[in-house]
Steps between C-alpha positions, in 0.01 A plus 500: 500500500438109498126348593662380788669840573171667513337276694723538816493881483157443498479346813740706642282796436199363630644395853641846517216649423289300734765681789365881398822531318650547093766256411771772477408661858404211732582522848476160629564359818740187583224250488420627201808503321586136567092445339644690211836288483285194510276604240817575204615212648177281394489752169785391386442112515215599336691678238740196426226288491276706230799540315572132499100392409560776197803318381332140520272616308695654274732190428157333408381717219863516346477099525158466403613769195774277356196183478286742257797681293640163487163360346489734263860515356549822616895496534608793534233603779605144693869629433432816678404331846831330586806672630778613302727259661220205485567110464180307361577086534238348264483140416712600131759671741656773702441876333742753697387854444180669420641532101537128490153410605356764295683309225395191636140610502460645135707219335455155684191559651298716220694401152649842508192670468319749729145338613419138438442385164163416358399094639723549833392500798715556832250545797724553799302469847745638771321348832521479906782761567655511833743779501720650804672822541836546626520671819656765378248539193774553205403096373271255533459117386142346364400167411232442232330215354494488140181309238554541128344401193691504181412430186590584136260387183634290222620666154272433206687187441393367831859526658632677849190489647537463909269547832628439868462573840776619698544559845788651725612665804663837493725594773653939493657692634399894454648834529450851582610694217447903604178451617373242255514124551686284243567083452863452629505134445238282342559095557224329327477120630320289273212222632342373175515542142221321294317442204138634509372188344529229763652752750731412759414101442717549167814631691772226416570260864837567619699145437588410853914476611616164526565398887826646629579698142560837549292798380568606193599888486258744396561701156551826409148638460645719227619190268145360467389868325507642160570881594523757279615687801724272677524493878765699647568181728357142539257392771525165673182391704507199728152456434293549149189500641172248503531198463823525768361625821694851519479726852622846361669759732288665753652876579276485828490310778160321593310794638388300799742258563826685435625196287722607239393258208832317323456380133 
Protein backbone atom coordinates (compact mmCIF):
# COMPACT_ATOMS: atom_id res chain seq x y z
CA UNK A 1 0.00 0.00 0.00
CA UNK A 2 1.04 3.67 -1.08
CA UNK A 3 2.22 6.43 1.77
CA UNK A 4 -0.80 8.02 0.93
CA UNK A 5 -2.84 4.76 1.15
CA UNK A 6 -1.78 4.26 4.65
CA UNK A 7 -2.30 7.40 5.78
CA UNK A 8 -6.14 7.51 5.16
CA UNK A 9 -6.68 4.07 6.72
CA UNK A 10 -5.00 5.56 9.38
CA UNK A 11 -7.34 8.09 10.02
CA UNK A 12 -10.05 6.04 9.33
CA UNK A 13 -9.07 3.81 12.16
CA UNK A 14 -8.58 6.35 14.59
CA UNK A 15 -12.11 8.09 14.18
CA UNK A 16 -13.55 4.65 14.48
CA UNK A 17 -11.87 3.88 17.20
CA UNK A 18 -12.57 7.09 18.98
CA UNK A 19 -16.63 5.70 18.51
CA UNK A 20 -15.86 2.34 20.84
CA UNK A 21 -15.80 0.50 17.62
CA UNK A 22 -13.02 -1.76 15.12
CA UNK A 23 -12.99 -0.67 11.57
CA UNK A 24 -14.53 -3.95 10.32
CA UNK A 25 -17.53 -3.89 13.00
CA UNK A 26 -18.58 -0.23 13.45
CA UNK A 27 -22.02 0.54 14.06
CA UNK A 28 -22.39 4.09 13.32
CA UNK A 29 -25.18 6.26 13.33
CA UNK A 30 -26.40 8.64 10.32
CA UNK A 31 -24.57 11.64 11.57
CA UNK A 32 -21.84 9.70 11.72
CA UNK A 33 -21.69 8.16 8.51
CA UNK A 34 -21.97 11.40 6.53
CA UNK A 35 -18.61 12.50 9.18
CA UNK A 36 -17.11 9.40 7.73
CA UNK A 37 -18.09 10.26 3.97
CA UNK A 38 -16.61 13.65 4.57
CA UNK A 39 -13.53 12.47 5.98
CA UNK A 40 -12.54 9.86 2.57
CA UNK A 41 -13.80 12.61 0.94
CA UNK A 42 -11.00 15.14 2.40
CA UNK A 43 -8.55 11.78 2.36
CA UNK A 44 -8.64 11.53 -0.88
CA UNK A 45 -7.77 15.21 -1.93
CA UNK A 46 -5.23 14.58 0.30
CA UNK A 47 -4.16 11.54 -1.50
CA UNK A 48 -4.02 13.30 -5.03
CA UNK A 49 -2.30 15.96 -3.61
CA UNK A 50 0.67 13.83 -1.83
CA UNK A 51 0.85 11.98 -4.83
CA UNK A 52 1.23 15.04 -6.95
CA UNK A 53 4.05 16.85 -4.34
CA UNK A 54 5.89 13.17 -4.78
CA UNK A 55 5.89 13.51 -8.49
CA UNK A 56 7.16 17.27 -8.48
CA UNK A 57 9.65 16.24 -6.75
CA UNK A 58 10.44 13.52 -8.56
CA UNK A 59 10.61 15.36 -12.04
CA UNK A 60 13.28 17.53 -10.14
CA UNK A 61 15.86 14.96 -9.24
CA UNK A 62 15.52 13.24 -12.77
CA UNK A 63 16.16 16.98 -14.13
CA UNK A 64 18.63 17.93 -11.73
CA UNK A 65 20.25 14.15 -12.65
CA UNK A 66 20.70 14.84 -16.37
CA UNK A 67 22.86 18.48 -15.18
CA UNK A 68 25.49 16.10 -13.24
CA UNK A 69 25.60 12.91 -15.73
CA UNK A 70 25.72 15.47 -18.33
CA UNK A 71 28.85 17.17 -16.60
CA UNK A 72 30.53 14.29 -16.38
CA UNK A 73 30.12 12.62 -19.86
CA UNK A 74 28.28 10.00 -18.55
CA UNK A 75 26.20 9.00 -21.78
CA UNK A 76 24.85 6.20 -21.37
CA UNK A 77 23.44 7.01 -17.72
CA UNK A 78 21.96 10.55 -19.38
CA UNK A 79 20.62 8.10 -22.20
CA UNK A 80 18.78 6.09 -19.72
CA UNK A 81 16.53 9.08 -18.38
CA UNK A 82 14.60 9.93 -21.57
CA UNK A 83 11.75 7.96 -22.99
CA UNK A 84 12.00 5.46 -25.56
CA UNK A 85 10.02 7.51 -27.90
CA UNK A 86 11.99 10.90 -26.80
CA UNK A 87 12.73 14.06 -29.08
CA UNK A 88 15.76 16.23 -27.66
CA UNK A 89 15.91 19.83 -29.89
CA UNK A 90 19.44 21.12 -29.13
CA UNK A 91 20.93 24.10 -30.75
CA UNK A 92 22.99 21.31 -33.42
CA UNK A 93 19.39 19.87 -34.06
CA UNK A 94 16.41 17.68 -33.55
CA UNK A 95 17.41 13.92 -32.10
CA UNK A 96 14.12 11.64 -32.41
CA UNK A 97 14.45 8.61 -30.21
CA UNK A 98 16.28 7.76 -27.10
CA UNK A 99 19.05 5.68 -29.55
CA UNK A 100 19.67 8.86 -31.43
CA UNK A 101 20.51 11.03 -28.50
CA UNK A 102 22.45 8.38 -26.92
CA UNK A 103 24.37 8.61 -30.21
CA UNK A 104 24.24 12.15 -30.12
CA UNK A 105 25.66 12.21 -26.63
CA UNK A 106 28.74 9.78 -26.97
CA UNK A 107 29.77 11.11 -30.45
CA UNK A 108 29.02 14.96 -30.83
CA UNK A 109 29.00 15.85 -27.46
CA UNK A 110 31.94 13.54 -25.85
CA UNK A 111 34.28 12.66 -29.11
CA UNK A 112 32.89 9.20 -28.94
CA UNK A 113 34.24 8.46 -25.76
CA UNK A 114 32.60 7.55 -22.41
CA UNK A 115 33.53 10.42 -19.68
CA UNK A 116 35.13 13.67 -20.71
CA UNK A 117 38.53 13.71 -21.86
CA UNK A 118 41.46 14.94 -19.86
CA UNK A 119 41.47 19.35 -20.18
CA UNK A 120 37.47 19.40 -20.70
CA UNK A 121 35.37 20.75 -18.75
CA UNK A 122 31.40 20.77 -19.17
CA UNK A 123 29.86 22.13 -15.83
CA UNK A 124 26.13 22.03 -16.46
CA UNK A 125 24.07 24.09 -13.70
CA UNK A 126 20.34 23.08 -14.25
CA UNK A 127 18.55 26.09 -12.21
CA UNK A 128 14.96 27.62 -11.05
CA UNK A 129 12.60 24.71 -12.12
CA UNK A 130 8.98 25.31 -12.21
CA UNK A 131 7.34 22.12 -13.12
CA UNK A 132 3.41 21.20 -13.29
CA UNK A 133 1.65 17.97 -13.29
CA UNK A 134 -1.05 17.01 -15.49
CA UNK A 135 -4.24 16.53 -13.84
CA UNK A 136 -4.39 13.29 -14.50
CA UNK A 137 -0.64 12.61 -13.29
CA UNK A 138 0.58 10.33 -16.41
CA UNK A 139 2.89 13.78 -17.69
CA UNK A 140 4.11 16.74 -16.65
CA UNK A 141 6.01 19.88 -18.27
CA UNK A 142 9.11 21.83 -16.36
CA UNK A 143 10.97 24.78 -17.19
CA UNK A 144 14.63 25.16 -16.11
CA UNK A 145 17.21 27.69 -16.36
CA UNK A 146 20.40 26.57 -17.61
CA UNK A 147 24.49 28.29 -16.62
CA UNK A 148 27.40 26.48 -18.21
CA UNK A 149 30.97 26.76 -18.37
CA UNK A 150 32.88 25.06 -21.08
CA UNK A 151 36.14 24.87 -21.73
CA UNK A 152 38.74 22.59 -23.41
CA UNK A 153 42.81 23.21 -22.97
CA UNK A 154 45.02 23.73 -25.93
CA UNK A 155 47.18 20.71 -27.47
CA UNK A 156 50.90 20.95 -26.85
CA UNK A 157 51.16 23.00 -29.92
CA UNK A 158 49.01 25.64 -28.40
CA UNK A 159 45.96 24.91 -30.77
CA UNK A 160 41.98 24.15 -29.94
CA UNK A 161 42.13 25.65 -26.85
CA UNK A 162 38.47 27.30 -25.88
CA UNK A 163 36.53 28.69 -22.58
CA UNK A 164 32.87 30.14 -22.62
CA UNK A 165 29.94 30.77 -20.81
CA UNK A 166 26.74 29.59 -21.96
CA UNK A 167 23.43 30.12 -20.88
CA UNK A 168 19.87 28.73 -21.90
CA UNK A 169 16.41 27.97 -21.11
CA UNK A 170 15.09 24.47 -21.12
CA UNK A 171 11.51 23.92 -21.68
CA UNK A 172 10.04 19.54 -21.20
CA UNK A 173 7.81 17.83 -21.27
CA UNK A 174 7.91 14.45 -18.97
CA UNK A 175 6.36 11.14 -18.74
CA UNK A 176 5.21 8.43 -16.60
CA UNK A 177 6.80 5.40 -17.73
CA UNK A 178 5.37 2.32 -15.27
CA UNK A 179 5.91 4.10 -12.35
CA UNK A 180 9.11 5.92 -13.18
CA UNK A 181 9.31 9.41 -14.67
CA UNK A 182 11.12 9.91 -18.01
CA UNK A 183 12.02 13.28 -20.45
CA UNK A 184 9.33 13.10 -23.26
CA UNK A 185 10.50 16.16 -24.99
CA UNK A 186 13.47 18.32 -24.23
CA UNK A 187 13.48 21.96 -26.18
CA UNK A 188 16.56 23.69 -25.17
CA UNK A 189 16.25 27.60 -26.06
CA UNK A 190 19.44 29.22 -26.20
CA UNK A 191 20.13 32.99 -24.45
CA UNK A 192 23.91 33.45 -24.78
CA UNK A 193 26.89 31.81 -25.98
CA UNK A 194 30.29 33.50 -25.09
CA UNK A 195 33.79 33.52 -24.82
CA UNK A 196 35.11 33.41 -21.19
CA UNK A 197 37.64 36.02 -21.93
CA UNK A 198 35.73 39.27 -22.37
CA UNK A 199 32.39 37.44 -21.74
CA UNK A 200 29.25 38.45 -23.14
CA UNK A 201 30.91 42.06 -24.25
CA UNK A 202 32.73 39.85 -27.04
CA UNK A 203 29.39 38.42 -28.49
CA UNK A 204 29.41 39.79 -32.19
CA UNK A 205 26.37 42.99 -32.49
CA UNK A 206 23.69 41.83 -34.64
CA UNK A 207 24.00 44.20 -37.99
CA UNK A 208 20.70 45.97 -37.87
CA UNK A 209 17.90 45.36 -41.07
CA UNK A 210 17.78 48.12 -43.32
CA UNK A 211 14.31 50.18 -42.93
CA UNK A 212 11.43 48.38 -44.63
CA UNK A 213 13.81 45.15 -45.74
CA UNK A 214 12.48 42.13 -44.69
CA UNK A 215 13.91 39.66 -42.15
CA UNK A 216 16.06 37.45 -43.36
CA UNK A 217 15.00 33.66 -42.65
CA UNK A 218 16.55 31.82 -39.98
CA UNK A 219 18.88 28.67 -40.88
CA UNK A 220 18.83 25.29 -40.30
CA UNK A 221 20.51 24.94 -36.91
CA UNK A 222 21.81 21.62 -38.18
CA UNK A 223 23.88 23.24 -41.27
CA UNK A 224 26.04 25.41 -38.96
CA UNK A 225 27.37 21.84 -37.14
CA UNK A 226 30.03 19.38 -37.81
CA UNK A 227 28.17 16.10 -36.50
CA UNK A 228 29.51 12.98 -36.43
CA UNK A 229 26.01 12.01 -35.57
CA UNK A 230 23.88 14.01 -37.77
CA UNK A 231 20.50 15.31 -36.68
CA UNK A 232 17.64 13.27 -37.59
CA UNK A 233 15.95 16.71 -38.67
CA UNK A 234 16.94 20.45 -38.79
CA UNK A 235 15.88 23.06 -36.24
CA UNK A 236 14.90 26.57 -37.21
CA UNK A 237 14.77 29.17 -34.26
CA UNK A 238 13.33 32.63 -34.75
CA UNK A 239 15.56 33.80 -32.23
CA UNK A 240 19.46 32.75 -31.52
CA UNK A 241 19.64 34.13 -28.40
CA UNK A 242 21.59 37.35 -26.66
CA UNK A 243 22.35 39.82 -28.28
CA UNK A 244 18.50 39.59 -29.97
CA UNK A 245 16.09 39.98 -27.16
CA UNK A 246 14.39 36.36 -27.29
CA UNK A 247 10.99 35.62 -24.96
CA UNK A 248 10.99 31.70 -25.06
CA UNK A 249 7.71 29.70 -24.61
CA UNK A 250 6.16 29.71 -21.26
CA UNK A 251 4.07 26.19 -20.72
CA UNK A 252 2.25 28.10 -17.75
CA UNK A 253 0.24 30.79 -17.48
CA UNK A 254 1.31 33.70 -15.02
CA UNK A 255 0.42 32.10 -11.73
CA UNK A 256 -1.30 35.24 -10.55
CA UNK A 257 -2.49 36.92 -13.37
CA UNK A 258 -3.75 34.09 -15.58
CA UNK A 259 -1.89 35.70 -18.62
CA UNK A 260 -0.83 33.21 -20.97
CA UNK A 261 2.66 34.68 -22.08
CA UNK A 262 3.04 34.73 -26.25
CA UNK A 263 6.66 34.66 -27.65
Amino acid sequence: MKADGLLKAAVMAAFLSGLGATPSRAAVSAAEAKTIASLSKELDQLDKELTRAEDVAAIKRLQRAYGYFLDKGMWEDLAQLFAEDAVGSYPAGVFVGKASLRQHFWRNVGDGDIGLKDGRLYNHMVLQPVVNVAPDGKTAKGRWRVLAMIGRMADKDGKGGSASWAGGIYENEYVKDHGVWKIKNLHYYNDFAAPYEGGWGKVTPIKAPEPGAAPAPAAPRASRFKLAHPADQPRNEACDGFPKACIQPFHYPNPVSGRVTTP
